[in-house]
Each structure stands twice: as C-alpha cells, then as structure tokens.
N, C-alpha and C positions, 0 to 999 in steps of 0.2 A: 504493500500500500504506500500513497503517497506520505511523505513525515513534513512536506512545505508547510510550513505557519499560513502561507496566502490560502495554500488549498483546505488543510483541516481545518480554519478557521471556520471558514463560510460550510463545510459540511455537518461542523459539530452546531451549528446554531440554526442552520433548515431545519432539524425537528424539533427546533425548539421553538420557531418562527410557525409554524404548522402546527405542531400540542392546538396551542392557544383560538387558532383559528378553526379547526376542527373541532374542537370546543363549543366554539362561537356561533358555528355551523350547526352541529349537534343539540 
C-alpha cells in the first residue's frame, strides 16, 4: 500500500467525511 502523507491522508478521512453523511442520509 501506499505510506505518502498526500495519499493516506485524504483516504483515512473519506470514511470519515461519509460516517456522517450516511448518517444524515439514513
């Protein structure tokens, strides 16, 4: 897997960006 700061940043925070909207949806 990728270990970039640029790349795992924005991946580790989409599911965290979607929880909440999912949520919102639900």
């Amino acid at each position: 897997m990728w270990t970039a700061p640029e790349v795992t940043l924005p991946v580790a925070v989409m599911p965290l960006a979607v929880c909440p909207h999912r949520a919102s949806v639900s």
